[in-house]
C-alpha positions in Angstrom: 32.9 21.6 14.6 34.5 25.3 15.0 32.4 28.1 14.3 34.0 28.9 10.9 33.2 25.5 9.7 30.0 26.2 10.2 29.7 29.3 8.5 31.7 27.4 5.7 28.7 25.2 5.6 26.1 27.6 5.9 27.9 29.3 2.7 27.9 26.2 0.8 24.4 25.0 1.6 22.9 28.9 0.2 25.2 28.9 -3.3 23.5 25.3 -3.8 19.9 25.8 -2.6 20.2 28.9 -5.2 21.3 26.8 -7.9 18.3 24.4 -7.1 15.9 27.4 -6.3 16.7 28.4 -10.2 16.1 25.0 -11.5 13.2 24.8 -9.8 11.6 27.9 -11.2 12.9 27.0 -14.7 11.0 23.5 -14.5 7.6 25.3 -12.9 7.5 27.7 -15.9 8.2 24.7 -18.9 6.5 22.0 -17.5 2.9 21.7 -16.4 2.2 20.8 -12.7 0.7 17.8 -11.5 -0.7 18.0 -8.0 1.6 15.6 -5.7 -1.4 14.4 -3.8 -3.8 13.3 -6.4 -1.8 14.2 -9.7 -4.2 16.8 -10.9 -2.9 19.8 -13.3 -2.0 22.2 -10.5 -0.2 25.0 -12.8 3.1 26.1 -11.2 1.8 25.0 -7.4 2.9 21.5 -6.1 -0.5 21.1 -4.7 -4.0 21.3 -6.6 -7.1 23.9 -4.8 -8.9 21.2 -4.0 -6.5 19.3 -2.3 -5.1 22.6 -0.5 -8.7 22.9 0.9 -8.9 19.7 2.7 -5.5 19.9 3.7 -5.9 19.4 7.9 -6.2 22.9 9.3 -6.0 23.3 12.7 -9.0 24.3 14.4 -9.5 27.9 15.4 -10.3 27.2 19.3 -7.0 26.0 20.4 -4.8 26.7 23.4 -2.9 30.5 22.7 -0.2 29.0 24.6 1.1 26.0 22.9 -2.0 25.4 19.9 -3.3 22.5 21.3 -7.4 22.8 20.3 -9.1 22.9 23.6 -13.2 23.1 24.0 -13.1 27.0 24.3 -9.9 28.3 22.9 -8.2 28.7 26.5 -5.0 27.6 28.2 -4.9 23.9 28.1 -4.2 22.4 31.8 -0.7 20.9 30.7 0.5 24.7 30.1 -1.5 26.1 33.3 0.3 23.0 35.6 3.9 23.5 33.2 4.2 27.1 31.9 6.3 27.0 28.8 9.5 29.2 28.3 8.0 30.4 25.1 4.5 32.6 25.4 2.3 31.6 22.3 2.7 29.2 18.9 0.9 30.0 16.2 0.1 26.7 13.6 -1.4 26.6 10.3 -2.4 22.8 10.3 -2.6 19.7 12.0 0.7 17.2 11.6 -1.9 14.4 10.1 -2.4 12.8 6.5 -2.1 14.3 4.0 -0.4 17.1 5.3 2.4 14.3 6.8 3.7 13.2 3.6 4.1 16.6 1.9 6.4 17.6 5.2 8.7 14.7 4.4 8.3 15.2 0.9 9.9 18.3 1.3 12.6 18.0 4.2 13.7 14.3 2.8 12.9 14.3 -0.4 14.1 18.4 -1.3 11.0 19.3 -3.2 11.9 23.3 -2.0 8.5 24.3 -3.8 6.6 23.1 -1.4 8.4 26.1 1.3 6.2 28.4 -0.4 2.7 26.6 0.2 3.9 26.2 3.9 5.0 29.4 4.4 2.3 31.3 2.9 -0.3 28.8 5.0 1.9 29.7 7.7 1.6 33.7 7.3 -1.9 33.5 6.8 -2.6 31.9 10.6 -0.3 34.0 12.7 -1.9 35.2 15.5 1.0 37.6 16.8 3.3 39.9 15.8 7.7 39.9 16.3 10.6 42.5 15.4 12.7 39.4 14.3 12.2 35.7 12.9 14.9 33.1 13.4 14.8 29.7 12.1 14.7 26.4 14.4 18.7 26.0 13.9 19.6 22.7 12.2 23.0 21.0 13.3 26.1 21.6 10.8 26.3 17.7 10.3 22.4 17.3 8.9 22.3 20.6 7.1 25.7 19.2 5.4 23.6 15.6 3.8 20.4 17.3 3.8 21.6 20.5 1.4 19.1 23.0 3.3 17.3 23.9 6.4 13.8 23.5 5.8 13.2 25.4 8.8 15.0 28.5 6.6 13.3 28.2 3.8 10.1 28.3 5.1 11.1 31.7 6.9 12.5 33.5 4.3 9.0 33.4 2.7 7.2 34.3 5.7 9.9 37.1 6.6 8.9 38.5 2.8 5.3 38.3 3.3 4.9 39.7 6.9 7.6 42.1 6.7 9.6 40.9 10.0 12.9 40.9 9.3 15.0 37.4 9.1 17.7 36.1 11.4 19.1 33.8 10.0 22.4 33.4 12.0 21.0 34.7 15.4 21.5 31.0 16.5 23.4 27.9 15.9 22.7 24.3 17.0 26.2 23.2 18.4 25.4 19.4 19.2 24.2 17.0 16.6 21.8 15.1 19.2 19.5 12.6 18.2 16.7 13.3 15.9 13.6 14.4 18.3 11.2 12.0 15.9 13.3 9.1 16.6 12.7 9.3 20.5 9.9 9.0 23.1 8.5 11.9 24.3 9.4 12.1 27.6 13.4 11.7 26.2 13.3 14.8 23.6 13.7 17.0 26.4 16.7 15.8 27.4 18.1 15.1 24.5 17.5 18.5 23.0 19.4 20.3 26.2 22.4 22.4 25.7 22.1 22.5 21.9 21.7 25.7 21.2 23.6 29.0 21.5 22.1 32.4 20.4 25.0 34.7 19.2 22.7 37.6 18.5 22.1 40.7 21.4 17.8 40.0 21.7 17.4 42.6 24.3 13.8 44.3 24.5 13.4 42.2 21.0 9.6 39.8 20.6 11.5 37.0 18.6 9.5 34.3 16.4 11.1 31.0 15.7 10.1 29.3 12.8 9.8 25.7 12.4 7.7 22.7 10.5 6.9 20.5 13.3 5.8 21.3 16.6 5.5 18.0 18.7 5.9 18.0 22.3 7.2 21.7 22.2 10.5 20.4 24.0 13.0 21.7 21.1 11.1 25.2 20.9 11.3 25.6 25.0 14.8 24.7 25.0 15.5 27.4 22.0 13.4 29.6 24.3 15.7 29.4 27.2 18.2 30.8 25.1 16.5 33.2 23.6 15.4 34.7 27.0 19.3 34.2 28.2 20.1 36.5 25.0 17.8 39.0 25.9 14.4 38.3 24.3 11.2 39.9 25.5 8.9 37.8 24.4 9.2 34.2 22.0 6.9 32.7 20.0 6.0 29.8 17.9 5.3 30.2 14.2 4.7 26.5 13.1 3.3 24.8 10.0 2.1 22.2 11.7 1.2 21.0 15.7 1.3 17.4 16.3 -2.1 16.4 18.5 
């Protein structure tokens, strides 16, 4: 798929995520909210308080490096024996029930309320700070038949509540590879290789790439090698959730 096509896409996919954004708000402010984990009232928030309280946080004594919890909050020995191309992640939860279902609620299921209760749990963890935030790319043939990139969404709330200005089109996902859940671990590195290409000058720039899910950390470190190639100083992590 050319370049243009893409951007043909990308045009498409932000005329109808507005037209669903405005539906959206126009249901939240006629019809009362009922929490989607235990069908509470939860006013114009997909999730009740209580619920969002026991949601799984990540603890605070994790590895700075890649947000794996270790014993005392240091390096954890897989990113001392295999440095990372990217230098922290920050992570607001741990990818576990009942956190799990409200992720695929949202990417699969396109309830786009729920980018706000990410995002803002997301913003309210970071441990760093950037000049820019890019999304994790999504390729042109999945953001086509899923209608958005959850991946965006999430970062245009977090852009508007730190301040860090969005980049939304610093880089492109040019091969539609396999989905990384679908694989063993040890494959997602190799699939994920050579499917990214960063368009944008990064030079001197500390770049955060937003994302939902951060598993093995093998589609952010291949983002990462881009990112450095375009210039980057320094890339980080901003996750909503880190798989254990």
């Amino acid at each position: 798929m050319s370049f243009a096509s893409s951007s043909i896409i990308h045009r498409v996919s932000n005329w109808r995520l507005g037209f669903l954004n405005n539906c959206l708000v126009f249901v939240q402010n006629v019809l009362p909210q009922q929490c989607l984990l235990c069908a509470a009232p939860a006013m114009a928030k997909p999730v009740c308080d209580a619920c969002y309280a026991h949601l799984p946080w990540l603890p605070d004594a994790r590895c700075p490096q890649c947000a794996l919890p270790t014993a005392d909050g240091g390096i954890c020995g897989a990113c001392l024996s295999h440095p990372p191309r990217f230098d922290r992640v920050s992570a607001a939860f741990v990818y576990a029930w009942p956190l799990a279902p409200l992720i695929h609620h949202y990417k699969y299921a396109g309830n786009l309320a729920l980018a706000t209760l990410l995002a803002q749990a997301l913003s309210a963890r970071l441990a760093g700070d950037a000049d820019l935030i890019i999304p994790m790319p999504l390729a042109p043939q999945r953001l086509l038949s899923r209608g958005f990139n959850q991946a965006l969404e999430i970062a245009r709330v977090v852009s508007r509540a730190t301040g860090v200005p969005l980049a939304a089109n610093a880089c492109r996902r040019v091969r539609n590879s396999a989905p990384q859940a679908s694989l063993p671990w040890r494959e997602r590195a190799q699939n994920i290789r050579g499917a990214f290409v960063c368009d944008a000058d990064l030079h001197g720039k500390r770049v955060a790439v937003i994302d939902d899910v951060m598993t093995t950390g093998a589609t952010l470190n291949e983002l990462a090698r881009n990112l450095r190639l375009a210039g980057a100083l320094e890339v980080q992590g901003w996750m909503v959730a880190r798989t254990l």
